[in-house]
C-alpha positions as CSV (number, residue, x, y, z in Angstrom):
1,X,170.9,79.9,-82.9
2,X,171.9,83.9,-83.1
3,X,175.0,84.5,-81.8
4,X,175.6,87.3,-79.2
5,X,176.9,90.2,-80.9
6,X,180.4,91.3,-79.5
7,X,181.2,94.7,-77.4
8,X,182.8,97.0,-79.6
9,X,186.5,98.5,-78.8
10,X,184.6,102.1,-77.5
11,X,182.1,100.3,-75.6
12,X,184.8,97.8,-74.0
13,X,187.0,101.2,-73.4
14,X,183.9,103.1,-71.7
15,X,183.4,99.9,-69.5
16,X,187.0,100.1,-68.4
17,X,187.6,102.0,-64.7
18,X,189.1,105.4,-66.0
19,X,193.1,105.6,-64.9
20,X,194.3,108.4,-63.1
21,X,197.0,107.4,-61.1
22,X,201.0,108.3,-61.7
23,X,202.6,104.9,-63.4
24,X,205.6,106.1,-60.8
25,X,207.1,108.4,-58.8
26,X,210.8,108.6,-59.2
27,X,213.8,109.7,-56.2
28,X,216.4,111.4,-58.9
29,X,216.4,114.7,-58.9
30,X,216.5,114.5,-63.0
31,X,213.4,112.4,-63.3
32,X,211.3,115.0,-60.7
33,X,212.4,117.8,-62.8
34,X,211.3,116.0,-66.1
35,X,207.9,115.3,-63.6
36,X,207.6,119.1,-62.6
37,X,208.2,120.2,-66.0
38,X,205.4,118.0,-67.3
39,X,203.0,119.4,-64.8
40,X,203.6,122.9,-64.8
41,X,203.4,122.4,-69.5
42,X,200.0,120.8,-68.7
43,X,198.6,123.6,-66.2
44,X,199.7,126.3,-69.1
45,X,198.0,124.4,-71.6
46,X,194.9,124.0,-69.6
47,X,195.2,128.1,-69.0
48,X,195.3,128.7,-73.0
49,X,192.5,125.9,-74.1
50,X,190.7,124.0,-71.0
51,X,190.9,120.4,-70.4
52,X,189.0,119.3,-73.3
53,X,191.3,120.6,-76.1
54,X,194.3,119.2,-73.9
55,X,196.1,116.0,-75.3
56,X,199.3,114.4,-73.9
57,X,200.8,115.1,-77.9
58,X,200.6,118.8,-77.0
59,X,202.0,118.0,-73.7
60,X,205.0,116.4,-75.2
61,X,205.3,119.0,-78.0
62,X,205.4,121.7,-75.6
63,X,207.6,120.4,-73.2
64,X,210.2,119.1,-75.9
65,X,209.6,115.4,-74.6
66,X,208.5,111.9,-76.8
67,X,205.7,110.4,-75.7
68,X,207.3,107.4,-74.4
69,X,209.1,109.8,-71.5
70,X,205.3,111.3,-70.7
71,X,204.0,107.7,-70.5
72,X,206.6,106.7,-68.2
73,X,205.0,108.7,-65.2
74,X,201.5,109.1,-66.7
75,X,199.0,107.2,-68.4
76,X,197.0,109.6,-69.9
77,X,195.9,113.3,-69.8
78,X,193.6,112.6,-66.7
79,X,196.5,111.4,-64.9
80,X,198.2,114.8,-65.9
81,X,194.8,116.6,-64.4
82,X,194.3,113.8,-61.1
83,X,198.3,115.0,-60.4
84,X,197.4,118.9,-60.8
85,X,194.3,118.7,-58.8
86,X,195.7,116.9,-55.9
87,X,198.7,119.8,-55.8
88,X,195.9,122.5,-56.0
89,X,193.4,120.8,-53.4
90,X,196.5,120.0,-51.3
91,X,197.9,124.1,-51.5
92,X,194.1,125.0,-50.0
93,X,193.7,122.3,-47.7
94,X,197.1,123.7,-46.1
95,X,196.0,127.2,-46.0
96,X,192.7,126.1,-44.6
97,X,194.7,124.5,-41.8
98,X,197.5,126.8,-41.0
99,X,194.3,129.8,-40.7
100,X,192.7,127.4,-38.2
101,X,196.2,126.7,-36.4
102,X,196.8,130.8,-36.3
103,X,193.5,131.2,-34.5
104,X,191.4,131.9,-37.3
105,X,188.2,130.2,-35.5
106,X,189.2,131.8,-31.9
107,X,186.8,135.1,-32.8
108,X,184.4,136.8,-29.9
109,X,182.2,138.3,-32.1
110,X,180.4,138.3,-35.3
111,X,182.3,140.7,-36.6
112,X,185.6,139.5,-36.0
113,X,184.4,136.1,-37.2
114,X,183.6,137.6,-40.6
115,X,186.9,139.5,-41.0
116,X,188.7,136.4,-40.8
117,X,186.9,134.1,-42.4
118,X,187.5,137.0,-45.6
119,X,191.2,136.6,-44.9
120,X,190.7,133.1,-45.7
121,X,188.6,133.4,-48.3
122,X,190.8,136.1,-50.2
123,X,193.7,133.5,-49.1
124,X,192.3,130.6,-51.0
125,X,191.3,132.7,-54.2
126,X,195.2,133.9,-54.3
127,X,196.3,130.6,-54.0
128,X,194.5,129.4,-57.0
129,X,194.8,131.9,-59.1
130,X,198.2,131.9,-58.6
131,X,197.9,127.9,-59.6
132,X,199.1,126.6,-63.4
133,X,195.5,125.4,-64.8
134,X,193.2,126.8,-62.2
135,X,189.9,127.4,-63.1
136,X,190.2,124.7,-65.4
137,X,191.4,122.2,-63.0
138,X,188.3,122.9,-60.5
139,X,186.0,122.2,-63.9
140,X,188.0,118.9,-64.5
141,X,187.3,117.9,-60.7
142,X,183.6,118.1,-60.9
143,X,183.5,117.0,-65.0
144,X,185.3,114.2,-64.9
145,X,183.7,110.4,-62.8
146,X,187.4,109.6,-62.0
147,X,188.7,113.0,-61.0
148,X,185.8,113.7,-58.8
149,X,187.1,111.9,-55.7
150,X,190.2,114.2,-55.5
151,X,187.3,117.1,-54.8
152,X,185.3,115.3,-52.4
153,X,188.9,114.0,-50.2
154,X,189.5,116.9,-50.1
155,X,185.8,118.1,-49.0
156,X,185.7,115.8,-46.5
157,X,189.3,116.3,-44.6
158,X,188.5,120.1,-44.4
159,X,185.0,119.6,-43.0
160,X,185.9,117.2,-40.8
161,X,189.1,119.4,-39.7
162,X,186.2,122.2,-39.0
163,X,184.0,120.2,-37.1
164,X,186.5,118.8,-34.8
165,X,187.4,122.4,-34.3
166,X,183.9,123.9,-34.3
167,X,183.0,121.3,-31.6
168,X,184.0,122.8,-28.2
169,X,182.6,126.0,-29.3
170,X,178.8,124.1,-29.9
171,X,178.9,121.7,-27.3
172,X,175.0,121.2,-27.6
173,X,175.2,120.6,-31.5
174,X,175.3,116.7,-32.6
175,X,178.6,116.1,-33.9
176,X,177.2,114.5,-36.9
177,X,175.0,117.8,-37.5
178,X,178.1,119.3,-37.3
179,X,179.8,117.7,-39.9
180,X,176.9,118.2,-42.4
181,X,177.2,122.3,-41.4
182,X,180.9,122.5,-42.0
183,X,180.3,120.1,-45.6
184,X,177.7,122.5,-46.3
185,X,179.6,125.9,-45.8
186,X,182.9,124.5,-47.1
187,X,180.9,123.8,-50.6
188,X,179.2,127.2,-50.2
189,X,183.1,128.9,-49.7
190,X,184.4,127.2,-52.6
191,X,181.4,127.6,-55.7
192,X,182.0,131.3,-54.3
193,X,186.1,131.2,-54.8
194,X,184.9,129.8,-58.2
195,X,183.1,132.5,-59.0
196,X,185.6,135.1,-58.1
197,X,188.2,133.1,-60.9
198,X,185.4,132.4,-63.9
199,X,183.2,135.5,-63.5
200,X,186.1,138.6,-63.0
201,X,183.7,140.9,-63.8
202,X,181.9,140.2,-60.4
203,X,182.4,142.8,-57.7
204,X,185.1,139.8,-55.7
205,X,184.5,142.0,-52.8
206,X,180.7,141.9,-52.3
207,X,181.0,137.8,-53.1
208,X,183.4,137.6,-50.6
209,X,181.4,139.6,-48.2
210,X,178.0,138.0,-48.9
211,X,179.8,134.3,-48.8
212,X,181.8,135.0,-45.4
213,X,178.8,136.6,-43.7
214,X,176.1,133.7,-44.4
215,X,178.6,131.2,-43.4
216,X,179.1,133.0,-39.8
217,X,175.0,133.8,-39.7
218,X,174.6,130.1,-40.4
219,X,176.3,128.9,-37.5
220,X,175.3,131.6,-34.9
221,X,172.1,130.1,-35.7
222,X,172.8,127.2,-35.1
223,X,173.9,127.9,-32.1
224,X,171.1,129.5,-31.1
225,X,168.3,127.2,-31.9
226,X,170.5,124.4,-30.4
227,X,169.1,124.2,-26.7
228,X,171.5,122.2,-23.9
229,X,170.5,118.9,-22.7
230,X,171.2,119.4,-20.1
231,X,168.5,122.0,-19.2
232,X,165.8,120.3,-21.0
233,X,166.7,117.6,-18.2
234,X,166.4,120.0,-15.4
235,X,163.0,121.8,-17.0
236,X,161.4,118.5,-16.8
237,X,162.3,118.0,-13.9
238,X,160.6,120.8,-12.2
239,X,158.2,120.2,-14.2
């Protein structure tokens, strides 16, 4: 009788969930300063040679730390990158939501829509460019199976967050519509931020322009070709 041959160690690995979760999350002040001094190392690195070339040995070299100190908090260099992404998705998310809280929906014309939906645009672009690591983070979010659910949280919360806010303004639009629109345009905004940080030879302005003015055209049509129940009630009424 042939005996089934065994998994090898790199198949039995690849089978293996992917970890990206911190091992812990220390009070002290020392051990968060060791923590933020391991995250902003790993952002530089990821700036000088992307998160392929990045190892958690060059982590510790650079940061003057043994490996055991790394391990203590993180498991790996995807840990390292899940950490790093959650900051920078977090850091947009807020800016997202503090341009919503200061009015940034409340516009009366197409115009004025635009304009500040460029303020955030130009926002969010700032605030990751600013970021340790961050065009090379956004690549890790949609390269790696296990990072990808940071992304799509994220995604999702914003969208949501739109919708809910979109919703008095297009009471005739089915809430679930609305929440594919807002997915849709929040995509659109950031492959277009993307652009901006990997392609600087790109006129940012016209991207920003062309980006903020489909996204405010997409849902004055929608509004437009929406038509109120209530008066398709009424017209067959009459009728």
């Amino acid at each position: 009788m042939r005996s089934t041959p065994r998994k090898s160690a790199k198949a039995a690995a690849k089978a293996k969930p992917l970890a990206t979760d911190m091992k812990l999350r220390p009070s002290q002040a020392r051990s968060q300063e060791t923590i933020e001094q391991i995250v902003r190392v790993t952002g530089l690195l990821l700036e000088e040679m992307g998160f392929e070339q990045l190892s958690t040995n060059l982590v510790c070299r650079r940061a003057n730390l043994t490996p055991p100190a790394l391990y203590r908090y993180f498991p790996n260099k995807y840990a390292l990158l899940r950490e790093l992404g959650e900051r920078l998705m977090r850091a947009q998310d807020d800016a997202l939501l503090a341009w919503i809280d200061r009015g940034g929906l409340d516009t009366s014309s197409t115009q004025e829509a635009v304009a500040q939906n460029v303020l955030l645009m130009n926002e969010i672009i700032e605030i990751t460019r600013a970021f340790p690591g961050q065009i090379a983070i956004l690549r890790a979010l949609r390269a790696v199976p296990g990072l990808r659910e940071v992304r799509l949280a994220s995604r999702d919360m914003v969208a949501a967050r739109l919708a809910e806010a979109i919703a008095p303004s297009l009471p005739n639009v089915p809430f679930e519509t609305l929440c594919i629109a807002t997915r849709m345009t929040t995509e659109m905004g950031t492959t277009a931020a993307e652009m901006v940080l990997e392609e600087p030879q790109l006129d940012r302005e016209i991207i920003v322009q062309q980006v903020t003015r489909a996204t405010v055209a997409y849902y004055d049509a929608l509004r437009a070709t929406t038509t109120p129940t209530k008066t398709k009630t009424k017209t067959k009424a009459k009728s």
